[in-house]
N, C-alpha and C positions, 0 to 999 in steps of 0.2 A: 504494500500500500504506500501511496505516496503523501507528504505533509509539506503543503507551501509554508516555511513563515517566512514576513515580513516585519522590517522593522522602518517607522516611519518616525516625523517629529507631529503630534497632534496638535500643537502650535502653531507649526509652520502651516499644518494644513487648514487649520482655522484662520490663517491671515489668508491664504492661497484663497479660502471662500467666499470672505468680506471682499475681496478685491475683486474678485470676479473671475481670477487669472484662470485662463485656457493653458497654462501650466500641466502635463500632465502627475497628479502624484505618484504614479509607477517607474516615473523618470528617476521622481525623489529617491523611491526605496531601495533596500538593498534585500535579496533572496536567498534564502540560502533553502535547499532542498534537503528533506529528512527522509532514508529508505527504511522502512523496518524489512530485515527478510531471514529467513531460517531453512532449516529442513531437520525431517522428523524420518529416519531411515530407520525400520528397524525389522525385525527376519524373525521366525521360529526355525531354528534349528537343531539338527541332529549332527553329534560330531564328535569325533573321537581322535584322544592324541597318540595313537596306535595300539596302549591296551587297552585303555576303559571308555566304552560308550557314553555319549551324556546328551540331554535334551536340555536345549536351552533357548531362553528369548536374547537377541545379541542384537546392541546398539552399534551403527556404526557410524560416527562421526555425525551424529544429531547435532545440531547450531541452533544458535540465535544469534542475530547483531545487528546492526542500526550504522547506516553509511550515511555522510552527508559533504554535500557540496556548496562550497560559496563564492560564486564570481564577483573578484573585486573589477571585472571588465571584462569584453570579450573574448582578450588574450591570455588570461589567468585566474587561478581558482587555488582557494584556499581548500582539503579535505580530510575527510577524517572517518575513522571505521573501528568502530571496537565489538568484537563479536567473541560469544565466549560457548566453550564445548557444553551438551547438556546431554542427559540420560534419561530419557523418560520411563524407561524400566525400570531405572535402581540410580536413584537420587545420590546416594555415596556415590554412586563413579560421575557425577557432573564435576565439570570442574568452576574454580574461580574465573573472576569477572574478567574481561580482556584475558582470558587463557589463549585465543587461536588469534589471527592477523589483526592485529587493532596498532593504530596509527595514527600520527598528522603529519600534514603537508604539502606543498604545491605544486600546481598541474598547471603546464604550460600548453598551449598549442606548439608552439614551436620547438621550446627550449627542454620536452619531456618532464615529467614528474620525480620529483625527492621526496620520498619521507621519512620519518623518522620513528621507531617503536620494534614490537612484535609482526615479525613478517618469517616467512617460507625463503629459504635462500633461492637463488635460480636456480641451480640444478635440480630442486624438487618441483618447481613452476616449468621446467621443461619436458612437456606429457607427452609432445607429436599425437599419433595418435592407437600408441600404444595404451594409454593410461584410458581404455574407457566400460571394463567389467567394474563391477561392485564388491561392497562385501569380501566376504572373502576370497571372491574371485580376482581381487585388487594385486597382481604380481606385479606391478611397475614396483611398488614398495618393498615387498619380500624380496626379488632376484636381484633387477638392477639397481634399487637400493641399498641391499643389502643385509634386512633385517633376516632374512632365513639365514646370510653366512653368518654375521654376525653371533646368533646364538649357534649356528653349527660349529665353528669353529673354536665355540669356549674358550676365549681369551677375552681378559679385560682389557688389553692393549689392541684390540678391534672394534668398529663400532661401523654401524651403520652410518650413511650420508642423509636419509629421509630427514633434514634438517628445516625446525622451526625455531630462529632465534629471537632470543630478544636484544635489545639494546640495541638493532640493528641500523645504519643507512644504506637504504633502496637506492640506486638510481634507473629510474625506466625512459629510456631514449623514445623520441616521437618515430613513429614508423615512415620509411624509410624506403621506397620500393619493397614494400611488402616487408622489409626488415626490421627487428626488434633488440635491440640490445640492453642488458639489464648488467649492473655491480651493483654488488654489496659487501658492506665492510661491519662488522662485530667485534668490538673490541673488549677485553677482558677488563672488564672492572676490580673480577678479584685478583689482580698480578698479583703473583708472589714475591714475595722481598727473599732478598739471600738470606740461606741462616747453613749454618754446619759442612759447609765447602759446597754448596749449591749454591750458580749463579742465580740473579733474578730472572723469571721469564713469566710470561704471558699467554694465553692461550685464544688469541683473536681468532678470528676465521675470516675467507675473504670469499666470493664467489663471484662468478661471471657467467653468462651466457649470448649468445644469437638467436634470433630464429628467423628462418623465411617462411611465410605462409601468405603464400595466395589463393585459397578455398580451397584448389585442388591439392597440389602438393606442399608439401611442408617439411623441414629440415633443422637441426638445429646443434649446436656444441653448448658444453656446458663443462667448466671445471670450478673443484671446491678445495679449498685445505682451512685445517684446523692448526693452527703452531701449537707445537709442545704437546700433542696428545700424549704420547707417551713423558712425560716428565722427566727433565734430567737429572739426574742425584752426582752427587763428590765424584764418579769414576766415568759418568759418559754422559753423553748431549743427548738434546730432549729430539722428540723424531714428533711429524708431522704427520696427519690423515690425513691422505690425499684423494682427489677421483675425479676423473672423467666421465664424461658421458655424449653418446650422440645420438640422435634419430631422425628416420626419414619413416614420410606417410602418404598414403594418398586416398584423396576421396572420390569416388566417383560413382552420382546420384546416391542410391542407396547404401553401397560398398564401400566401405574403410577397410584400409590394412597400413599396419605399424610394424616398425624393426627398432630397437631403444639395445644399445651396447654400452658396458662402462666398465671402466676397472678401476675397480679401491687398493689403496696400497697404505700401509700404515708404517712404512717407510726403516721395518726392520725384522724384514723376511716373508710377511705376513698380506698374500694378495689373493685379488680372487677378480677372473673375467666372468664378465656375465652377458648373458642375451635372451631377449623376448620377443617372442613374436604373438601381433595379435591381429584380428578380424569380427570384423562385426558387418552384420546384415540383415536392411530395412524389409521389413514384409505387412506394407499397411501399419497398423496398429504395433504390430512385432519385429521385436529387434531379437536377434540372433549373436552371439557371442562367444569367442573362442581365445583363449592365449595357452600360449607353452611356454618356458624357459627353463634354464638351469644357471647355476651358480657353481662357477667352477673351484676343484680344490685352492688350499689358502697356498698350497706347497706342493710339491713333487712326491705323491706315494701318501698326501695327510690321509686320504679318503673321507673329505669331509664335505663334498659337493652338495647339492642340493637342487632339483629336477619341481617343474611343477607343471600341472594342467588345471584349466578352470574353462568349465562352459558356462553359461547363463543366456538364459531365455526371460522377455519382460515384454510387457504389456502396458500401454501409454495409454489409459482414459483420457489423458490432455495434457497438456504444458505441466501442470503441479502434479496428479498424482500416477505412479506407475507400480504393476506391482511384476514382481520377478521372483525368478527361482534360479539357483545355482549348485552346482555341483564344483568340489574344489579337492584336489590332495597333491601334497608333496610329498617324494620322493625320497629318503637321505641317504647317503651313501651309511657304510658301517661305520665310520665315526661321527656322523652327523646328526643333530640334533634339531632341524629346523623347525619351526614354527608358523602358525598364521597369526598374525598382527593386528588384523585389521580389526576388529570386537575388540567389546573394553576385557573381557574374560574367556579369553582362547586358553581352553588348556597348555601348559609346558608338556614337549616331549621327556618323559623319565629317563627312557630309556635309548641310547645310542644305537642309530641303523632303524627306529621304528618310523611309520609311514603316518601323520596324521593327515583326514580328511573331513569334509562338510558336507553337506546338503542343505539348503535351509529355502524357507519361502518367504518374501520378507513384501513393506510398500513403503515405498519413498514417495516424502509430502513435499516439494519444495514451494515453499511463499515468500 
């Protein structure tokens, strides 16, 4: 739903009426636009993390939040967006206020938009059009992200890239021959000061990406680091998480298909390449959906890869509500421990080499 306010001087506009003035007072005012909008995503499902079955109702990624726009003219705008995660199944997993992208700052016509807050770094904003299953059928996040290696490979010194920062500066470039360029900078508020033969260091993060998209094809690069992930102590330097990323897609009428590649490296022996492919197709009302990927070992002989497939099938009564059904399981190699992420309460794999999968029927509200 949309909310004009205006702000006027009732003064001014009570001399503007004694005088008679053909003045208009919309010239006066100044607008700024209020968006309330959300979405209520949630599924019954059936799903197991390769030994125990369990039924369960699973939110995924429910929102609220409120965007607003104010043009101080028609070449710039002041903006702002605070939107925070919610559970409508289970009120404990809601999170705090401004938990997802909430921000200020300004939008140029020509000069592109800065802001400043909680934002999505660009490598996770760069989806082609691989990024378009649900739920659990969500593997842009598990493979080329990296959250299946990341718990596959049982190290604290690995982590996934599916990065939401705060303290962040966006910059988003005005498009360009269909081109879009994005940096962001995160800098560590908590640095550490030297103490016990440890220099100081900090653990900023920096990201960048492209993309071309002109309706039909689309393309894009993306890389991210973290400094000092691994932290350096008295006898050796701190090592960085690093990662790349690229994809190409194409739409035509009804038919998408997406390829998304990326390697994480955590810059002290510990990598892993990944790739997804995905497809989706229009039929009236029904969209049809398909991805595969796998997440390659972190090392040579680790055996700790990670393999997935997701189909889903959905149904679009209109623009807000649709409902769908998906089927989801990963793969792990014998030392791998993958997971699905995308629910607030996905079982943990227990057991090393087990295979968890999903099924679930879910409706997504978006307003």
């Amino acid at each position: 739903m949309m909310f004009i306010a205006r702000r006027s001087s009732l003064a001014a506009a009570a001399l503007l009426a004694i005088a008679g003035s053909t003045l208009s007072t919309a010239a006066m005012a100044q607008t700024t636009e209020f968006n309330w909008y959300g979405r209520v995503d949630l599924a019954l499902e059936n799903n197991s993390n390769g030994s125990v079955t369990r039924t369960a109702v699973q939110n995924f990624s429910s929102r609220l939040g409120i965007r607003g726009e104010h043009k101080l003219n028609d070449a710039l705008s002041g903006v702002f967006q605070i939107e925070t995660g919610v559970a409508p199944d289970d009120n404990s997993q809601s999170k705090t206020l401004a938990s997802r992208n909430s921000f200020v700052g300004l939008k140029s016509n020509v000069g592109g938009t800065l802001i400043v807050g909680t934002h999505d770094m660009p490598l996770k904003t760069l989806g082609g059009r691989s990024y378009s299953l649900w739920g659990e059928g969500d593997l842009e996040e598990l493979i080329v992200h990296g959250k299946a290696s990341r718990v596959a490979i049982g190290s604290a010194n690995f982590d996934n890239v599916h990065t939401r920062k705060t303290n962040v500066l966006l910059y988003t470039s005005p498009k360009f021959f269909n081109t879009v360029g994005k940096l962001a900078f995160s800098p560590d508020e908590g640095k550490a000061a030297a103490a016990a033969g440890v220099p100081e260091y900090a653990k900023n993060m920096w990201g960048l990406s492209v993309e071309y998209n002109d309706g039909m094809f689309n393309g894009g690069l993306a890389a991210q680091q973290q400094s000092n992930y691994i932290a350096p102590t008295a006898t050796a330097d701190g090592a960085s998480m690093k990662a790349v990323k690229a994809v190409f897609g194409v739409k035509w009428q009804t038919l998408t298909a997406g390829i998304e590649a990326s390697r994480l490296d955590n810059s002290r022996g510990k990598k892993t390449t990944n790739l997804l492919l995905t497809s989706a197709y229009g039929l009236g009302a029904f969209t049809f959906r398909g991805s595969f990927g796998r997440s390659g070992e972190s090392s040579d002989g680790a055996n700790d890869g990670v393999k997935a497939f997701a189909l889903q099938a959905d149904y679009a009564f209109d623009k807000a509500i649709t409902a769908y059904t998906y089927f989801s399981r990963l793969t792990n190699d014998v030392n791998a421990k993958g997971t699905f992420a995308a629910a607030d309460n996905f079982p943990a794999v227990a057991k090393a080499g087990d295979d968890p999968r999903a099924f679930g029927l879910g409706i997504r509200y978006n307003f």
